[in-house]
Every structure is written in C-alpha cells, then in structure tokens.
C-alpha positions, -999 to +999 in steps of 0.1 A: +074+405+045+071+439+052+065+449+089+049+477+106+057+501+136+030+490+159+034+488+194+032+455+219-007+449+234-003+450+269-029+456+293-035+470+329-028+431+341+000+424+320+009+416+288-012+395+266+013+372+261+012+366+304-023+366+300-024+336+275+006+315+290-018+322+325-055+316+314-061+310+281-062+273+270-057+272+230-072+241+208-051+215+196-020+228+207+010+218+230+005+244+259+039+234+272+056+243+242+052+279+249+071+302+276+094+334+279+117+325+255+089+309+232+059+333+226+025+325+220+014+341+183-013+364+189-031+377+163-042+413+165-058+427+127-069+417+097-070+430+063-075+407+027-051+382+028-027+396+053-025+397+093-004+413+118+008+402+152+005+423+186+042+433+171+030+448+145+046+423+122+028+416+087+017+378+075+003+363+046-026+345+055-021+310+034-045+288+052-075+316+051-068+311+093-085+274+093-100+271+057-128+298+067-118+333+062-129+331+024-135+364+020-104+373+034-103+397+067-114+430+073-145+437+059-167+457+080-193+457+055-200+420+067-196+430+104-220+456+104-250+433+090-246+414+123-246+448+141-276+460+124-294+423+127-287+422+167-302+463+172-332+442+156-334+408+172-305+400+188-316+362+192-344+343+190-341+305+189-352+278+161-371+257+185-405+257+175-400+295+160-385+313+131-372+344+123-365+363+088-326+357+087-326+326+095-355+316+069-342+339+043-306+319+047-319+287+044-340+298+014-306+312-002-285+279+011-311+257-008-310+273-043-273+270-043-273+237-032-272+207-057-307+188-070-332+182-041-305+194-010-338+219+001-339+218+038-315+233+060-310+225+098-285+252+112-255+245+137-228+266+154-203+252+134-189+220+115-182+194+140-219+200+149-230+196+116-216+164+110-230+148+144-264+165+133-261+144+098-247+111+120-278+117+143-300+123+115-290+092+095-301+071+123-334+086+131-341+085+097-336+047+089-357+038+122-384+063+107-385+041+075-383+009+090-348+003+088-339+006+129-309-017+128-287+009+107-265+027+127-232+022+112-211+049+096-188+045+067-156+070+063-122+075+052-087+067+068-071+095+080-101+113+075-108+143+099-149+145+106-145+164+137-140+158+173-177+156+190-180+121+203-206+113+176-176+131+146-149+114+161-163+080+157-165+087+117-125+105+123-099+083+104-074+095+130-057+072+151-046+100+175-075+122+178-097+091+187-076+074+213-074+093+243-117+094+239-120+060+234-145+037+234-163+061+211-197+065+199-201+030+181-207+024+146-177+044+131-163+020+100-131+030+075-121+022+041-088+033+025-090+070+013-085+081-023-045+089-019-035+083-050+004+088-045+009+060-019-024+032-031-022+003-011-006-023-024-031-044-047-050-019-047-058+008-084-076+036-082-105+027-098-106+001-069-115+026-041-152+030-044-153-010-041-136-010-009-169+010+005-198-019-007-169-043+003-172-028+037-209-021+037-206-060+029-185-071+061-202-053+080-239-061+069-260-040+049-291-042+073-268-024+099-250+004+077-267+040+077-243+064+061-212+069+042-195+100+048-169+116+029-152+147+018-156+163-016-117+166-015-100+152+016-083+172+041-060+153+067-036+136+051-031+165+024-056+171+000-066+138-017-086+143-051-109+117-059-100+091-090-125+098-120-157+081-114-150+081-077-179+096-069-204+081-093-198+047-076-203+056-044-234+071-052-247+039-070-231+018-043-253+036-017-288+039-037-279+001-040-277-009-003-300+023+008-274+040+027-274+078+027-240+097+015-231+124+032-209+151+018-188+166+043-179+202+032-173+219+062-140+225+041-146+221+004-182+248+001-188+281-004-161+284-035-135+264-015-128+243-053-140+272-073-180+261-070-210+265-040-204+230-031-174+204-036-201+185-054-209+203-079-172+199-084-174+165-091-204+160-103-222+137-081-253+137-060-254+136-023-287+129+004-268+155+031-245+181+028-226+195+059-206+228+057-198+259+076-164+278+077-168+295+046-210+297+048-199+327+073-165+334+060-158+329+097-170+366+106-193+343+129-199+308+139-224+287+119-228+256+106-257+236+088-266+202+074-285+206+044-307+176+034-325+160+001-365+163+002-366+126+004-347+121+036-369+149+053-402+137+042-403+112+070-401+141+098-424+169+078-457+148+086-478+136+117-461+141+153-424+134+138-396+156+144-356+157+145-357+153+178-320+172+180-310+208+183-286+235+195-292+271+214-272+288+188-282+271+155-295+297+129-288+328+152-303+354+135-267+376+138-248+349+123-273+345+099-271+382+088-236+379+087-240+348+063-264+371+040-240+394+037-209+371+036-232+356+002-234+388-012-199+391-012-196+361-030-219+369-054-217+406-059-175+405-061-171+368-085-148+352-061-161+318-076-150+333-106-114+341-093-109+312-078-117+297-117-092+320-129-065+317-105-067+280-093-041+274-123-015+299-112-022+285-073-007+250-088+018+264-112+035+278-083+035+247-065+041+226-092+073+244-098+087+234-065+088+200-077+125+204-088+134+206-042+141+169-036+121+169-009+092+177-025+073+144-032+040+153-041+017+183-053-020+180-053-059+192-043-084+213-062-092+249-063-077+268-037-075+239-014-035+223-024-010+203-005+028+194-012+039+158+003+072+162+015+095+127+012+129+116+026+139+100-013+116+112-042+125+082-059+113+053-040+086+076-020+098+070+014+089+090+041+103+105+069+099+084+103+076+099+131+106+110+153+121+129+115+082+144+115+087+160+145+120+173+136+115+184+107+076+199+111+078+212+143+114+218+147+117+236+116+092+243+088+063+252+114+081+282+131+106+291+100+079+297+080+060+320+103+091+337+112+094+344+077+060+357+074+037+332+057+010+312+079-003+276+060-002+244+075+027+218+084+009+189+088+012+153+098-017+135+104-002+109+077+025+117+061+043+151+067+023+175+042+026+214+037-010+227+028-023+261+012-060+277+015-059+312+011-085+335+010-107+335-026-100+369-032-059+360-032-042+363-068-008+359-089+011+387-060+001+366-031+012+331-050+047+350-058+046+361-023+038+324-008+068+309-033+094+331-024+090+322+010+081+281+006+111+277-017+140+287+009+124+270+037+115+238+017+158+239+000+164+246+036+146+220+051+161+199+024+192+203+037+187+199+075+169+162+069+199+154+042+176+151+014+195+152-018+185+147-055+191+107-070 
C-alpha cells in the first residue's frame, strides 16, 4: 500500500495517541491491549475506499469502517447538505411536530421499501431501531388483543445489538452475559449456517425449527421473529432457498410479526434497497441504518407495514416510545443526499456488476488450506478459516486467539487492508467495502489476504491432506 509523507497529529496537550490511552474509552475493544509500544489506530482522512492514519499511512477500507460508509469517504457534497440543513433548522424534534427533511425522508424511505413497509419511525442508529421494533411488537399485540405476546424469536450467534431490549434477541453468548438477566422474552433457533448444519438437521429444515420453537414456547406468548436478510456474526450466512418463504407463512400462521433486521444488509448492502427484496420475501418491520446515512451521520429507522400501524393511527393511541435525536432534520438532509448518491451515481448497479468479481477473488483463495469456507451476498462476504479442510475442524478458542488476534488482526493492517477477523463462532475473515469499490480494489484486497492467510497457514501448522 502506498504511503504518504504526512506528519504525526499532536496537539498542544500531547499527542493523540496520549490523549486516547488517557481519556478516550473506545467500543468493544480491549483497552489494556494498547500502550507505548502498542499504538492505538487513529484514523485521520478519508477518501473512496481508502483511509490514512495520523502517520500518514494509506489503507484500503474493506469493511466500509463498520458496514456503513457505502458511499465510500470523502464526499463533501453529502456534508454540506447537513451544513446547509442546520443554517436552516438546526433541530427540531419528532415529538408531536414535523419538519420537511424529516417528512421528505420518510416519504423517500417508503417508496423504496418493499409492499406495504409505508411508515417510518426514525432512531439514532441500529441498536435503537431494533428495540424500537422489539417495543413495537409488544405494544402492538396488547393493542389487538393479543397482550400475552412478548416473546422474541432470533438466531444463534446472531448479533441484534447491545441495548438491553437488542441484546435479549443477541445469539451471543458473550455479549449477553456480563448484562444478564436480560430483558426477558429473547428465544433462539439454529441459524442458517449451512457449512457446519447441526447434526440431523438439512437445510430445508431450518425454517421448521422457528414454528418448532414458537411451538415450545406457546404461540399465545410469541410476538416477533427477528432475523437478518443475510446474517452477520458468525460470517455471512445466506439463507437456504425457500428460507424465507417459510418463515413468512410460519408467522402469518401463528400471527407473529417478522422483523427484518437490516441495519447491515439495506441501502445496496446485497446489490438491492433492502436485503428483502434480495430474497424475495415479505416482512411487517424493517430496521436499518448504517448505510440509510452512509454513516456521514447517525440515524436509524424502523420502517413498518400499514397493517401493524393501523392500531396506533386512530383514537388516543400512540407509540408511546421515542428518542431526542430520531429524524434530526441534519441527519435527515444528509440521508437525502446520501440517496441521491445512490441513485444519481448506480451504485446498486455496481454492486450488480461487481458482486461476481468480489467472490471470484475470494473463491480463488480456496486453494490455502486454511481456507474452509467462502460465502455471503453482494458486497457483504466472509471466508471460514479451519484447522483441517477436510474434516471441517476448527481451531480451539485459545488457537482463535492466537491466530486472530495474535496474527491476522494486526498483520493485516500493518499491511494496509482494514476488514474484519472475527470470532463470534468460528474464526471468520469478513469483507464489506464501500459500493463504489471495483476489480483494482479486489486485486488490491487479494494481494494482501493471500500472504497473510499462506502465512497464517503456516504459523497454526495447517497443511493441505
């Protein structure tokens, strides 16, 4: 990766790097992990599909910074909406008021939503979105006479966000521990990873397990099923075909609402507006965010069917939920213009075009032993990494550390590519770059990813059969 000449960031009270250590407290992260001898990456600038470091060093952005930055970085164009909006109206709240972003964006949300999905309720982000839809599953079933439903049906491994009403749908033994007892209600089923099925179990199996569990559990006490268009913790699991056509008859069946969590897989994530459009299938709520803003600001919304509003649109019913920041009109002017990106520059359309050359790449890494697995959907792709291709076995959690945080986290930064080592399940290497990224960033993302991987290869005495 090429590098610049920039100077170091310091400051009149020391260096960043002092600064952070000192004061700043970064999400999911190991503070202790970082000293002196172990620097902190700080992020300084922007630009497509590439950012530098306070060094002035140059990386490709593979993981669009969390699944967000769709548009890719830099674009001031999308800034200065949000500059322009706030010399207007800097804020004004949804509470029992409106203002023209804020109407305008859910008008433009709605049309590119699927079938009836025409009412929009905006958050500050994804994790509210989903405890929005959790909250509003519940209120809803106790408007229609159904006020023992409360339970929520989700995935193993299945990350839903880390809000105490999220984390009780979170598949994540480790992210829900140290909170628990949770918000109650939270129920899982096996996820749709169709390397490593249970065993018993076939694919066309999996929706089953849902009414199974709706079942157990009792259908008079069940409000939602919540699941993502393509699953993100465990490393991109695809649905089985007809997935999602089950699940939707399963629900209509036992009148629970199906949520589609696509705080991930919207805005052109799998090369279409929403992940279910991708596949097809029909769902009462829709939660998103990330891409809605291409992260230039932070926003979220649940987006619901006409028939699961129609209880609170008559008499003295409301939602009786909200948040300060939800629809600010900046952010929303920042989404307006983050959409006309979108729309005015095709990147649906590139991602359609490229999505094949994304998984050539990685397909071709097949022939590195350690390379188990290779799968996703649009720009959204994962490689499993295995201790013996053959027999599938995976590395134990004390080889996960080794190898993921010992190795392939910092090698492949130091070598200039940011994506994610990941092993929330088994150890997984994802990819998510921007949706304006082509065949020179793929070539760009394989020359590094194939060194590190043979080297990594080597280091955990992987070998071919």
């Amino acid at each position: 990766m090429s590098t610049t000449t920039e100077s170091p960031v310091d400051t009149a009270t020391g260096s960043l790097q002092e600064q952070a250590r000192r004061h700043l407290w970064m999400h999911f992260t190991r503070m202790g992990a970082y000293s002196e001898a172990h620097e902190i990456p700080i992020i300084v600038k922007g630009d497509g599909c590439y950012v530098w470091d306070e060094h002035g060093k140059r990386y490709l952005d593979g993981l669009s910074a969390l699944f967000c930055v769709n548009i890719g970085h830099g674009r001031a164009d999308v800034v200065q909406a949000g500059a322009d909006q706030a010399k207007e109206l800097g804020y004004f709240s949804n509470w029992s008021y409106a203002h023209p972003r804020a109407i305008e964006l859910a008008t433009r949300v709605a049309a590119f939503a699927p079938g009836d999905l025409n009412r929009v309720f905006f958050t500050s982000g994804g994790g509210e979105a989903v405890d929005s839809a959790l909250k509003l599953a519940r209120q809803y079933h106790k408007l229609t006479g159904k006020p023992t439903k409360y339970k929520v049906i989700a995935r193993e491994i299945a990350y839903h966000g880390t809000t105490m009403g999220a984390l009780s749908a979170t598949g994540i033994t480790s992210l829900r521990q140290p909170f628990e007892p949770l918000t109650p209600g939270g129920c899982h089923v096996p996820n749709t990873n169709l390397y490593r099925l249970p065993q018993g179990l076939q694919a066309s199996d999996l929706a089953d397990k849902i009414a199974e569990r709706i079942e157990f559990e009792g259908p008079d006490t069940v409000a939602a099923v919540i699941l993502e268009p393509v699953q993100n913790a465990g490393g991109c699991f695809t649905p089985p075909e007809g997935y999602f056509e089950r699940v939707r008859e399963i629900c209509d069946e036992y009148d629970v609402l199906f949520i589609s969590d696509e705080v991930i897989c919207s805005w052109g994530r799998l090369g279409e507006w929403f992940g279910a459009q991708r596949y097809g299938y029909q769902p009462d709520i829709i939660t998103t965010a990330k891409g809605l803003t291409s992260a230039y600001a932070p926003m979220g919304a649940v987006i619901v069917s006409d028939r699961v509003a129609e209880p609170f649109m008559s008499g003295t019913n409301n939602f009786t939920h909200g948040f300060t920041f939800g629809g600010h009109p900046v952010c929303a002017a920042i989404a307006m213009a983050n959409l006309d990106v979108f729309e005015n520059e095709q990147l649906l359309d590139n991602v359609r075009r490229n999505e094949h050359n994304l998984r050539s790449m990685m397909e071709s890494l097949r022939d590195l032993p350690i390379v188990g697995d290779v799968r996703g959907a649009g720009y959204f792709q994962a490689i499993e990494l295995v201790k013996d291709r053959e027999t599938k076995e995976s590395f134990s959690d004390e080889e996960s550390e080794t190898l993921l945080r010992g190795f392939l986290s910092s090698e492949l930064y130091r070598r200039g590519l940011i994506c994610r080592a990941d092993d929330r399940g088994d150890p997984v290497i994802q990819l998510s770059p921007p949706l304006i990224a082509g065949p020179e960033q793929f070539a760009e993302i394989e020359s590094v990813l194939r060194p590190v991987l043979e080297e990594a290869g080597e280091r955990m005495q992987v070998h071919h059969a």
